[in-house]
C-alpha positions as CSV (number, residue, x, y, z in Angstrom):
1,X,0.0,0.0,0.0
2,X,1.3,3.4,-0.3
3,X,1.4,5.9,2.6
4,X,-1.1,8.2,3.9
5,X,-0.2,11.4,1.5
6,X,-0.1,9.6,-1.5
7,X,-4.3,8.5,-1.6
8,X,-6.1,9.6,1.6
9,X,-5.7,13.0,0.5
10,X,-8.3,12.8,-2.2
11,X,-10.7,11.3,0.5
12,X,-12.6,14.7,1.7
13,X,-12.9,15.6,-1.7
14,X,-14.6,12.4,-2.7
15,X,-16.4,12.4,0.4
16,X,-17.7,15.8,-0.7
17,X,-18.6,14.1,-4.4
18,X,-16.1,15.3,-5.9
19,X,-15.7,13.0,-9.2
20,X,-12.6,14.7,-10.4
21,X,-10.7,13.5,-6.7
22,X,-12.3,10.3,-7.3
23,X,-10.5,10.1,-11.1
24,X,-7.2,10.9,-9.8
25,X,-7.4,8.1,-6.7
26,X,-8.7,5.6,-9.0
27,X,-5.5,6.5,-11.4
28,X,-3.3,5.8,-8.4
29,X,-5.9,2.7,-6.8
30,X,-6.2,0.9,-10.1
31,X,-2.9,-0.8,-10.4
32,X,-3.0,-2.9,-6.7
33,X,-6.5,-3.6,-7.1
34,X,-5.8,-5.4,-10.0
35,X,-2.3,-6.7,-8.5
36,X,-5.0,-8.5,-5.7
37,X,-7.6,-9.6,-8.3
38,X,-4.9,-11.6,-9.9
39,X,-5.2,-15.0,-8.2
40,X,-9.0,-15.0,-9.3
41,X,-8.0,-14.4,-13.4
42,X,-8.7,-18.1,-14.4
43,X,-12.1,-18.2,-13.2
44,X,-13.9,-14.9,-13.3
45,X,-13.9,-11.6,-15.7
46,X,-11.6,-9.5,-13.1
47,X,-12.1,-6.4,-15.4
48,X,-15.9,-6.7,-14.7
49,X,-15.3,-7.3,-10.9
50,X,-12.8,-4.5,-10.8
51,X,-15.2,-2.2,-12.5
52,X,-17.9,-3.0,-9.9
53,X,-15.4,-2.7,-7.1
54,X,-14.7,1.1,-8.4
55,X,-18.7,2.2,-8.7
56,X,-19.2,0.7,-5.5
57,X,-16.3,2.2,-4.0
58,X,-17.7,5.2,-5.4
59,X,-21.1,4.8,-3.7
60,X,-19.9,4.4,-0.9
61,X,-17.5,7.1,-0.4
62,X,-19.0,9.6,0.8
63,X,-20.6,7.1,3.9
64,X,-16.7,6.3,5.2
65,X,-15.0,6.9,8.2
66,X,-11.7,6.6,8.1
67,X,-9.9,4.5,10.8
68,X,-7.0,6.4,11.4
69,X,-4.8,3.7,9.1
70,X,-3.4,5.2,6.1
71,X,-5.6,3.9,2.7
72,X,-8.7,3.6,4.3
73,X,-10.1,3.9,0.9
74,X,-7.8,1.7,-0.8
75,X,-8.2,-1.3,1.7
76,X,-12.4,-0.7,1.6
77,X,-11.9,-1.2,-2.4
78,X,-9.6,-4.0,-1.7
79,X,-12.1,-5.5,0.5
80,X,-15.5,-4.9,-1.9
81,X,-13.3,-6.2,-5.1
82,X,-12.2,-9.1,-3.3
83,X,-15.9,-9.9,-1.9
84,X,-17.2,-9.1,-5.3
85,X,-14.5,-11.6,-7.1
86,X,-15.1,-14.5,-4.2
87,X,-18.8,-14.3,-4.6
88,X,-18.6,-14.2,-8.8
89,X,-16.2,-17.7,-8.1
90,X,-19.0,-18.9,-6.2
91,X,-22.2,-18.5,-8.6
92,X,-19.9,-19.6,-11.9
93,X,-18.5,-23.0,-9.8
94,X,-19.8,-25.9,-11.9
95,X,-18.6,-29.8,-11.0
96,X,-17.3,-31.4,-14.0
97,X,-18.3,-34.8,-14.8
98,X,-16.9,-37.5,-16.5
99,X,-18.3,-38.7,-20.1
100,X,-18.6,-41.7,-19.4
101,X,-20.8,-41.0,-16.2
102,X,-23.1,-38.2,-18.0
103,X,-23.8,-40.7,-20.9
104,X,-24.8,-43.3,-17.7
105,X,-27.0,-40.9,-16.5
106,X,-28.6,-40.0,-19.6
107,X,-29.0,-43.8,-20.4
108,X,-30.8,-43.7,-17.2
109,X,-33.3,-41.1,-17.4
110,X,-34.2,-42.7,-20.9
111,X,-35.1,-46.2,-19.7
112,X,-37.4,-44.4,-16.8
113,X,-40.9,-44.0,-18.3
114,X,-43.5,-41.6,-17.2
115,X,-46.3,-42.3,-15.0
116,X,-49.8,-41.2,-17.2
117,X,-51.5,-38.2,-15.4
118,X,-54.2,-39.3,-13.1
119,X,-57.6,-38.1,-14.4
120,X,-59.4,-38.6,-11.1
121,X,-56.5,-36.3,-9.3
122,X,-56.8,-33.5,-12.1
123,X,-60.7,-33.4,-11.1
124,X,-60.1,-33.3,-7.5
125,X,-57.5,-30.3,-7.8
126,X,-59.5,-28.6,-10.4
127,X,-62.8,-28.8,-7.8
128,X,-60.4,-28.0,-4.7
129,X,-59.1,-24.7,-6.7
130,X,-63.0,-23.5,-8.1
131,X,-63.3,-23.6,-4.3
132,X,-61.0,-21.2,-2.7
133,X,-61.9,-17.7,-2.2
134,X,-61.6,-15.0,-4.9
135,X,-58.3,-13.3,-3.8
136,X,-56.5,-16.7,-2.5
137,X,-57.3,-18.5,-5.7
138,X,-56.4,-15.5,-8.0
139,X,-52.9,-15.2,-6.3
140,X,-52.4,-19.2,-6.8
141,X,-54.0,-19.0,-10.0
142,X,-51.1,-15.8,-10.9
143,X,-48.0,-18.1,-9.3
144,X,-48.9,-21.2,-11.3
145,X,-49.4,-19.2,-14.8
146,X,-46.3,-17.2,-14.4
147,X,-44.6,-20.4,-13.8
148,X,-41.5,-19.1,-11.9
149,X,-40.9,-16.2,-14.9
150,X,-42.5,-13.5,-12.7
151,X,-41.3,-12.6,-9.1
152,X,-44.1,-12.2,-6.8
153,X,-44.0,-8.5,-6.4
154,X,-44.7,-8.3,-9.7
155,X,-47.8,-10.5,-9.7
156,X,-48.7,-9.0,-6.6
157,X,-49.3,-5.5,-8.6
158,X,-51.2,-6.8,-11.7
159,X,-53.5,-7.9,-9.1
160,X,-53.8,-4.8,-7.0
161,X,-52.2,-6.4,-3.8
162,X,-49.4,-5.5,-1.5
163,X,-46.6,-8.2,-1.6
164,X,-47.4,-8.7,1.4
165,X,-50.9,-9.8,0.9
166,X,-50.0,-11.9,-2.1
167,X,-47.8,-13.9,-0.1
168,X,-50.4,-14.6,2.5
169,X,-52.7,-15.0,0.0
170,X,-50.7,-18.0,-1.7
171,X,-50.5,-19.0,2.3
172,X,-54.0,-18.8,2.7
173,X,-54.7,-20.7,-1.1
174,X,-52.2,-23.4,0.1
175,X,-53.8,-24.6,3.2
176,X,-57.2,-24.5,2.2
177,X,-56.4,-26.3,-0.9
178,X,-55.1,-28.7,1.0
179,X,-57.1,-29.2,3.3
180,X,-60.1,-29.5,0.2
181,X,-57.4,-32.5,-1.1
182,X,-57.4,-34.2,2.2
183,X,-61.2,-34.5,2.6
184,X,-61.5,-35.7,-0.9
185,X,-58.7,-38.9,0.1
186,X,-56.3,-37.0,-1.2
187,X,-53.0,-37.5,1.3
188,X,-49.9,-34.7,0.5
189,X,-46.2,-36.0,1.3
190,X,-45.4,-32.0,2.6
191,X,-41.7,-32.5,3.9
């Protein structure tokens, strides 16, 4: 790291939002930050992470104390670029499997055949649905057509509910529908 002179003296003025100050720490702060992303190269973009690291940095400038140790805006970049990086490692992790294994498992799924639908079920859900109440069945009836595309808030507002009432609204839908099912010999394996 440098010492104090060199880039805590641009810290009031970004603190102040100055975007100028901010330029000429970022000219100095660019060249460790990427010195530290290094190790993380092979396995995610480290240009995109150190870009993020920068606007966040940014963001959250003007919020910082400093701690009396020289960089304090240096190290808090450090820190956000190497959370950011870590947590980038962490979503793009796959497990490789061998060929030979894949083509077992594919194999397998082919030989499994699928059970027909049960007519007599479909009838006992579609009756157990017609029978919940307006607003439980039309938040149930807005999760299952969206199909997981949609978040909730969103269904939530094309039906003129609070998020909050959608959700116990799908609560409310759940429980009485399940209770319809168990009345009509229907047992549920919940876990």
């Amino acid at each position: 790291m440098t010492d104090v002179a060199d880039l805590d003296r641009y810290l009031p003025a970004i603190a102040a939002g100055d975007a100028r100050a901010f330029g000429a720490w970022m000219s100095e702060a660019e060249a460790p930050l990427r010195r530290s992303l290094r190790r993380f190269a092979a396995v995610v973009d480290t240009e995109a992470v150190l870009q993020e690291a920068l606007l966040r940095t940014w963001q959250v400038a003007p919020r910082m104390t400093p701690d009396g140790r020289p960089d304090s805006l240096l190290r808090l970049a450090h820190t956000i670029a190497r959370n950011l990086a870590i947590d980038e490692t962490r979503r793009r992790r796959t497990v490789a499997v061998e060929p030979a294994l894949m083509a077992e498992g594919i194999d397998e799924a082919e030989r499994i055949e699928p059970r027909p639908p049960d007519p007599m079920l479909r009838r006992v859900i579609a009756l157990c649905r017609e029978k919940l109440p307006p607003r439980p069945g039309q938040a149930l009836a807005a999760r299952l057509g969206a199909g997981g595309r949609q978040p909730d808030a969103v269904l939530a507002r094309a039906l003129s509910m609070s998020h909050n009432a959608f959700l116990q609204n799908i609560t409310r839908a759940r429980k009485l529908l399940a209770a319809c099912l168990r009345r009509n010999g229907v047992e549920l394996e919940v876990p």
